[in-house]
C-alpha positions in Angstrom: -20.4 -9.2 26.1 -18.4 -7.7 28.5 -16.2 -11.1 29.1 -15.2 -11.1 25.6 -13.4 -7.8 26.0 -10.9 -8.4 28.3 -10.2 -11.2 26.6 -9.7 -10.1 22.8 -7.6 -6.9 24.4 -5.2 -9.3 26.0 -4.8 -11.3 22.8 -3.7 -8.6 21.0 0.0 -8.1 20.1 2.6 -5.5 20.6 2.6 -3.5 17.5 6.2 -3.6 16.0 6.9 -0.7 13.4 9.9 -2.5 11.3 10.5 0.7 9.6 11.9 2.3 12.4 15.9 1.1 13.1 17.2 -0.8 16.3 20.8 1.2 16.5 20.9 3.6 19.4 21.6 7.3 17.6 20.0 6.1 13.9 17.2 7.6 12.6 14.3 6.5 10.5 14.5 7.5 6.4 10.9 9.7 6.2 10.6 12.7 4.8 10.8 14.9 8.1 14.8 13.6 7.8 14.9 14.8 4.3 16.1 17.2 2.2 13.3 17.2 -0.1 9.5 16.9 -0.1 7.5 13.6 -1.0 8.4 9.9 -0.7 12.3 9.0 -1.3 13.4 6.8 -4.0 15.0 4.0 -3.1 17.6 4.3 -6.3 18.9 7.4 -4.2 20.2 10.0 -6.2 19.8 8.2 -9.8 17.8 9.9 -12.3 15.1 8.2 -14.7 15.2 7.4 -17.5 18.3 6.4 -17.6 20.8 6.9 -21.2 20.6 4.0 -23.1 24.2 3.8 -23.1 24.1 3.4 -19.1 21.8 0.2 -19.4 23.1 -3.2 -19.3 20.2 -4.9 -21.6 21.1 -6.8 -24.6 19.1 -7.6 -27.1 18.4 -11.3 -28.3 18.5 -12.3 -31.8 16.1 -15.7 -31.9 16.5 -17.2 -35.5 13.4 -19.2 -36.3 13.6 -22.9 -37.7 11.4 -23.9 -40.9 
């Protein structure tokens, strides 16, 4: 058993956190960076529900043939 561990160790990959930006001075979006406690929408600052006025839905009329 102990020749199957140096192998499955070296097989393993290099974790890559995508969440986390490439750009030198950028931070992540978490909620340490935040304003606010809790998870961040990602609407931004758009509040539900939204005025029915605001949405762009349209309502079919489907006629029925006899």
């Amino acid at each position: 058993m102990a020749d199957k561990e140096p192998a499955a160790a070296a097989a393993k990959s290099k974790y890559v956190d995508n969440g986390w930006p490439n750009a030198d001075g950028e931070h992540a979006v978490s909620e340490f960076a935040a304003n606010v406690s809790g998870a961040l929408s990602p609407f931004g600052s758009t509040e539900f529900p939204l005025p029915v006025e605001d949405l762009p839905f349209v309502q079919s009329n489907t006629v029925v043939n006899r």
